[in-house]
C-alpha positions in Angstrom: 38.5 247.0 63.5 36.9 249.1 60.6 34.0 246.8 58.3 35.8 247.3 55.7 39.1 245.9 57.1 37.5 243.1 59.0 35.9 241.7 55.8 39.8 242.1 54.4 41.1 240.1 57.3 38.3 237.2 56.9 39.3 236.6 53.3 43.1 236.8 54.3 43.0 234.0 56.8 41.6 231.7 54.6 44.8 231.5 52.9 46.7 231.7 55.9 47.6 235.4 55.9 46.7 237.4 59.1 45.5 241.1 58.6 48.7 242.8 60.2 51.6 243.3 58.8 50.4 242.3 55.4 47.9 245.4 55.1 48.4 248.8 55.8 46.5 252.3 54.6 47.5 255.0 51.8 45.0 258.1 52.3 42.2 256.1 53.7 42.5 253.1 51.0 43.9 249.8 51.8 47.0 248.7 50.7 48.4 245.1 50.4 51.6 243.8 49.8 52.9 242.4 46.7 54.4 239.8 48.3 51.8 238.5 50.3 49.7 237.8 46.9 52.5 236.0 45.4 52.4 233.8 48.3 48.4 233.7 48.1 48.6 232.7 44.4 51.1 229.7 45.1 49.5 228.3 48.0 46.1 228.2 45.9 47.7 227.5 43.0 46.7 230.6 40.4 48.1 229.4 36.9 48.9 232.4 34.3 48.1 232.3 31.0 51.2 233.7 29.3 50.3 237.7 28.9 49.1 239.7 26.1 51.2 243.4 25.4 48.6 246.0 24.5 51.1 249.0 24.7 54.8 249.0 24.1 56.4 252.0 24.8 59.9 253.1 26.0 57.7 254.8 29.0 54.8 252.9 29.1 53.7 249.4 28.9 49.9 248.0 28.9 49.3 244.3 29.5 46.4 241.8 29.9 46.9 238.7 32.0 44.3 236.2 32.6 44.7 233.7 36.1 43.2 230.4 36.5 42.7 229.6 40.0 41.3 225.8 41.1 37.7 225.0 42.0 37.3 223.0 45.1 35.9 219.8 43.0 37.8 218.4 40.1 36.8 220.3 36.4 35.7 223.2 38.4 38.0 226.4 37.8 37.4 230.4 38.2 38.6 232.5 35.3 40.1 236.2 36.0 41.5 238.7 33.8 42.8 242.4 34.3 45.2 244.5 32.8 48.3 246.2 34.2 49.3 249.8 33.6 52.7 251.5 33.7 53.7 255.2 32.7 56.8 256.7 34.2 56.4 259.9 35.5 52.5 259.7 35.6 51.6 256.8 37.8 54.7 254.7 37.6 57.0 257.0 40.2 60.9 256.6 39.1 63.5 258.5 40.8 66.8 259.8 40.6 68.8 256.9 38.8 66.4 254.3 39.1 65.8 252.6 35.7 61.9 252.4 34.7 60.9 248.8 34.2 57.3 249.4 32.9 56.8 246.1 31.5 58.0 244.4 34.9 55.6 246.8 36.8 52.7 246.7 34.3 52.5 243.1 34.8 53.3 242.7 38.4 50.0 245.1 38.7 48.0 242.8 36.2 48.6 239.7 37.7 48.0 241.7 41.3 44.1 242.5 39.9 44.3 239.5 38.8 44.7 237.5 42.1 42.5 240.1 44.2 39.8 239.4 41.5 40.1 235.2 42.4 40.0 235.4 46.1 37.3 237.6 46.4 39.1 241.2 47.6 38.9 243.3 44.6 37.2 246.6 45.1 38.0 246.0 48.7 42.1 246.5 48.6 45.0 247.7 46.1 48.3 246.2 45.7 51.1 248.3 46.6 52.3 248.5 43.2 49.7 250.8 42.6 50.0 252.6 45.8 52.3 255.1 43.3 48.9 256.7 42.6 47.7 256.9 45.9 50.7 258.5 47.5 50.8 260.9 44.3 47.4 262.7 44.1 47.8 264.9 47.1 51.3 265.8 46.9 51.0 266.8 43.5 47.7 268.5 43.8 49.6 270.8 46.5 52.4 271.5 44.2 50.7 272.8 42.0 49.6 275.6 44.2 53.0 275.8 46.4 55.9 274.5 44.6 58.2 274.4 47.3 55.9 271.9 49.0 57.9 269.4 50.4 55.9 266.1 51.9 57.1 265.0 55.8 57.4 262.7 56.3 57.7 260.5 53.0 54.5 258.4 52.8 56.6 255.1 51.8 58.3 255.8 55.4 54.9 256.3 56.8 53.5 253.1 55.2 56.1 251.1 56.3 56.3 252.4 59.8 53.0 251.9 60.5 53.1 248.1 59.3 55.9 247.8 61.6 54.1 248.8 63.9 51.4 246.7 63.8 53.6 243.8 63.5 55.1 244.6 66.4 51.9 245.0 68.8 50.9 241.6 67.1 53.4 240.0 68.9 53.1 241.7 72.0 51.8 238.5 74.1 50.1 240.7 77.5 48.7 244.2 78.4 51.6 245.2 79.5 53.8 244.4 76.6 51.6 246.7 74.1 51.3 249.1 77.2 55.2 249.7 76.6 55.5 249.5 73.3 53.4 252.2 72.8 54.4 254.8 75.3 58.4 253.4 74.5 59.7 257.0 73.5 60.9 256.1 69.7 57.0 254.4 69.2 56.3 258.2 70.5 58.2 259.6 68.4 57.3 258.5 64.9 53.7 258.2 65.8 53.9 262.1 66.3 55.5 262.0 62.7 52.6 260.7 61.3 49.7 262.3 59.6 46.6 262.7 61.9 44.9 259.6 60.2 47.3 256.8 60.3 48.7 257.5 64.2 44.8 257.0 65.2 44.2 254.2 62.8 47.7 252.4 64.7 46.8 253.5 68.1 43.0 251.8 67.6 44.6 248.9 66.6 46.7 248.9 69.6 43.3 249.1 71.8 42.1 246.4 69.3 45.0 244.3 70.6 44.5 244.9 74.2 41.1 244.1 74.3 41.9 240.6 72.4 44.6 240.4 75.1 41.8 240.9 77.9 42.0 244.4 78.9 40.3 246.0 81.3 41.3 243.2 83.6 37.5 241.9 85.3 37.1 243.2 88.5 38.0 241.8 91.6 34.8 241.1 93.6 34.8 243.7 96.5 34.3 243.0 100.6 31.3 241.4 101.1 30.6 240.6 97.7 30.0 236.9 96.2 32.1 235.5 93.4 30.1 234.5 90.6 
């Protein structure tokens, strides 16, 4: 497991929250569920104060949210604020029909800074409401040079097939169970979908899980040999 992503899965575990299936990777950065820090900031009790609107727009909303999360001794409380940014069409991604909530997004992002800021993870992973910008940058840096790009697969059916994935080999309970998992010709197949970087990134956290799992097996002592 990477540095960077072991120091993620440390903090996570404190609040009960184990590394896979909960984090994944967008272009390199890590990526965490929105849902996952919802359930971070109710099990550690975060407070909001209510929020503050700094842009009101029909496309684009700015807000400023502060979180209060409790000290371990009476009295003693840690004080957080961000702000939240939304802007259809520039890193708010809206689609087809889809009707743009900016003020709904703008503060789910807020009080996501907010909550990485309190437990410690900030700088270290983004929420996956901002992952919009993330997935954006390269596609749209090729368009502009080739406009009948077209991006295969999608990277929000990348993202969540690789935390899939990982959830699965999680609860593979031997060798043998990851072993078949990951030659099983459909795990084959959309690993060979994948971009280069996130089919290695699953398959070394497949060889992460078989070593936890006790793989190589030790080897038998040979003829003639003495058992430790």
């Amino acid at each position: 497991m990477r540095t960077a992503d072991k120091q993620i899965a440390d903090i996570l575990v404190r609040y009960g929250e184990p590394f896979a299936g909960n984090v994944w990777r967008v272009q390199g950065t890590a990526v965490i569920y929105h849902k996952t820090l919802e359930r971070i900031a109710a099990h550690t009790k975060i407070r909001f104060d209510p929020p503050t609107l700094l842009r009101s727009e029909r496309d684009e909303a700015v807000i400023l949210v502060t979180g209060r999360m409790p000290g371990e001794k009476a009295g003693e409380e840690r004080i957080e604020w961000s702000i939240g940014e939304a802007l259809v069409n520039v890193n708010y991604r809206v689609s087809g029909r889809q009707a743009a909530y900016v003020y709904a997004m703008a503060e789910k992002r807020a009080k996501d800074r907010v909550i990485l800021k309190l437990i410690e993870l900030h700088g270290l992973v983004y929420s996956e409401e901002e992952a919009d910008e993330f997935r954006q940058n390269q596609p749209m840096a090729i368009r502009a040079v080739d406009e009948d790009f077209d991006a295969s697969p999608a990277f929000d059916e990348v993202t969540e097939q690789e935390a899939d994935l990982k959830r699965l080999i999680d609860e593979a309970e031997s060798i043998n169970a990851v072993t078949d998992l990951m030659l099983d010709e459909r795990t084959q197949g959309i690993l060979n979908a994948m971009p280069h970087g996130t089919r290695e990134e699953v398959r070394d956290y497949a060889k992460a899980r078989l070593r936890a799992l006790g793989w190589p097996p030790a080897k038998k002592p040979g003829r003639g040999s003495r058992a430790a």
